[in-house]
N, C-alpha and C positions, 0 to 999 in steps of 0.2 A: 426419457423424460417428456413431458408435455412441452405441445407448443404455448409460447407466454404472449395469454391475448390480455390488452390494456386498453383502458377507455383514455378517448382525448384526454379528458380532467388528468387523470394518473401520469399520461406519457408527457403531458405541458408542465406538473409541477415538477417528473422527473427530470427532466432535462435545462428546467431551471436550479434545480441541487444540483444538476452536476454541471453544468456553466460558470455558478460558482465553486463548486470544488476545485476543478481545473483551475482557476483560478488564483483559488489559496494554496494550494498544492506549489503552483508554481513561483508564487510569491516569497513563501514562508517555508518550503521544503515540508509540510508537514499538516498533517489535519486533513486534508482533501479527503484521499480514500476512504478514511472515517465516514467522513460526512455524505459522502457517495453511495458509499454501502447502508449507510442506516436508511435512507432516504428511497432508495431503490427495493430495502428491507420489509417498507411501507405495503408495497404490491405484487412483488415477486418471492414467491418461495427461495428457503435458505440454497438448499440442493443446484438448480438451475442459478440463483443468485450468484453464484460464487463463482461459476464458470463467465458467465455477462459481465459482470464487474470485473474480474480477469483479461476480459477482451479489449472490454473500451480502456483499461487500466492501462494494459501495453499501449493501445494506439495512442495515447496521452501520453504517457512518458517517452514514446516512442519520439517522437512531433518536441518533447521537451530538452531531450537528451540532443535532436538534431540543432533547435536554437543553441543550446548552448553545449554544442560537440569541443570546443576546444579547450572547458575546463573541466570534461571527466578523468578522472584518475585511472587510470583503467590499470593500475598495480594493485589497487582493493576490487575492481569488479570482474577481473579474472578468479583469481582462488573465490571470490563469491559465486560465481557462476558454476564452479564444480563442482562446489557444497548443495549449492542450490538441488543441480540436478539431481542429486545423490538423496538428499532428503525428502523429493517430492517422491521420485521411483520408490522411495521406504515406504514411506506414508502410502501412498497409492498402491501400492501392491500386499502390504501387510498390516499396516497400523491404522487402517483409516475405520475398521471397525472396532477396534481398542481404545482410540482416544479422541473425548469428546471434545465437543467445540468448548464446554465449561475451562476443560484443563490446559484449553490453549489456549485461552482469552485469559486464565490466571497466570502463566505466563509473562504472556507481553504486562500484565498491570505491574509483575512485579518487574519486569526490565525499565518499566518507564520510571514508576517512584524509587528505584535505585537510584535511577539517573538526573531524577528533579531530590529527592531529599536525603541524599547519602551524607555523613556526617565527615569531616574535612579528612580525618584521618583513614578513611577508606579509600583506595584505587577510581581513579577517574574512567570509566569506558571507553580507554584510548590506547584501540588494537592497532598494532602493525598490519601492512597490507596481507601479509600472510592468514594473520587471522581473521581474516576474513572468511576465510573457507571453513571454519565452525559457524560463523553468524549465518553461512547461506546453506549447510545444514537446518541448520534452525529456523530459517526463513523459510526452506522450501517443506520441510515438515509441517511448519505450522499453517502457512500459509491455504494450503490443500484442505483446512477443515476450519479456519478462523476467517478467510479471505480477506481482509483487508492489514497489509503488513505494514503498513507507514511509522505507524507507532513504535513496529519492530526494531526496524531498519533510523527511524529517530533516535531510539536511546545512544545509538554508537557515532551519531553524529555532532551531537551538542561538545563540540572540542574549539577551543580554538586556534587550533592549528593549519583550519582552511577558512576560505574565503566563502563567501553564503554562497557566489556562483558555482564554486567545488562542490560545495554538500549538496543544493539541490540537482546538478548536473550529475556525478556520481549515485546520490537516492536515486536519481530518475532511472540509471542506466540501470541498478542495482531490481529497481523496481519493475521496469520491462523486461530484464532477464527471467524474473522467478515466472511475472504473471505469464509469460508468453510459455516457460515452460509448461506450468498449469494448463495450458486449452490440451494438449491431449492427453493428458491426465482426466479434462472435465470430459472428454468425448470417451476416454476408456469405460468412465462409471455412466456413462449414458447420457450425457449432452449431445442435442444435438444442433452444429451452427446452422445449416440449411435453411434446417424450418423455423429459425428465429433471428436471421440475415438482418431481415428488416427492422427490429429494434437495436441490433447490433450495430449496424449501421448507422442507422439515425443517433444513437448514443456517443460514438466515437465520435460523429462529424460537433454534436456539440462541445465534447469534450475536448477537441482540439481549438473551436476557438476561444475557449477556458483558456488554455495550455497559452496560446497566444496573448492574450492580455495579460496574465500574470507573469510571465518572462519580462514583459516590458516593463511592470511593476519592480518586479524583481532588481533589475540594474538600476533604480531611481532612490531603495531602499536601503540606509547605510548598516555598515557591520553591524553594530551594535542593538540598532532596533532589531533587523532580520533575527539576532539570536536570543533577545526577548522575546521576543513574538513566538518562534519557532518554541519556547519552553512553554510558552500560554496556551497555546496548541497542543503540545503534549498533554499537559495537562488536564484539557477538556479532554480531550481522545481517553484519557484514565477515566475521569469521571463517565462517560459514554461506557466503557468497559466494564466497570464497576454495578451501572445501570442494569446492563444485558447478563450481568453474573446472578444478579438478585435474581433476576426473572429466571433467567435457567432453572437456580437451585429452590425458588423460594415460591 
């Protein structure tokens, strides 16, 4: 792949998307990556996009899973993490030429408006920790050709059975596991980190002090609103997927 050259203009408004995504990410569990990815989608190619947003993605969740290390659940991010791996080594070694970004972006739309308009009498999206290791199949398959998984990983959290610090602290862990396994996945197909250090760098460091305001945000913000919000979020993330489907297919 090429090296990814940016003009000042390009790299100041990206790094202003992604100051606030970390941000909302960390505030609200939800909607960042979206908004990172479309925004970064502006200047950089899909192919290289996916690895770069992968990278700063971990260092962010990375930075957000350490603020708030003592309310991850690690009984759902372990069998996540096996799924995880197991799905991306799929995808990346066989399926990455059979299945388009269309049929993995129609996917996530339909996990999310299950999860925002399912009718009373349908099952709620509330796996045992076990099951978790289908959702990180699924994750790490789709991830590898949709990049940005928030939205994924959202529809299985809107329960309230945790605390907003648990869902976003869990998402995060959830979220640094797949993306991290992704970089050599994105270096198998031809990324390379080297010779693009320097926006990786620079992207992360803003990213992290996202990460940091929005954890603060986060403990100030009661139950309730947090999982309003967090559905408004999804929400847009639909409409945003919905956007990108028209244009693929249309």
């Amino acid at each position: 792949m090429d090296i990814i050259s940016l003009t000042l203009e390009a790299s100041t408004l990206i790094c202003v998307a992604i100051f606030i995504a970390s941000v909302i990410s960390s505030a609200t569990g939800m909607a960042g990556g979206v908004l990172m990815f479309a925004s970064m989608n502006q200047a950089i190619a899909l192919q290289p996009l996916i690895a770069i947003h992968g990278m700063v993605q971990a260092f962010s969740n990375g930075v957000r899973c350490w603020l708030l290390r003592p309310q991850i659940l690690w009984g759902m991010c372990l069998p996540f993490a096996f799924g995880a791996l197991i799905g991306t080594a799929i995808t990346t070694y066989f399926l990455i030429s059979y299945i388009s970004e269309g049929n993995a972006l129609f996917v996530l739309l339909i996990l999310i408006f299950y999860t925002l308009c399912k009718p009373k009498k349908l099952p709620e999206l509330l796996l045992s920790n076990n099951q978790f290791f289908g959702v990180g199949i699924l994750t790490g398959s789709l991830g590898i050709i949709a990049g940005a998984i928030d939205p994924l990983l959202g529809a299985f959290f809107v329960r309230n059975d945790l605390s907003k610090e648990q869902v976003v602290a869990t998402k995060s862990m959830m979220q640094f596991i797949a993306h991290m396994i992704k970089i050599p996945a994105a270096i198998f197909i031809g990324f390379s980190v080297l010779e693009n250090i320097n926006i990786i760098v620079l992207f992360s460091f803003v990213a992290m002090l996202g990460t940091q305001v929005g954890v603060y945000m986060l403990k100030r913000i009661p139950n309730n609103v947090f999982f309003m919000v967090m559905k408004v979020a999804l929400l847009l993330a639909a409409l945003r997927i919905s956007y990108q489907l028209i244009v693929i297919y249309y």
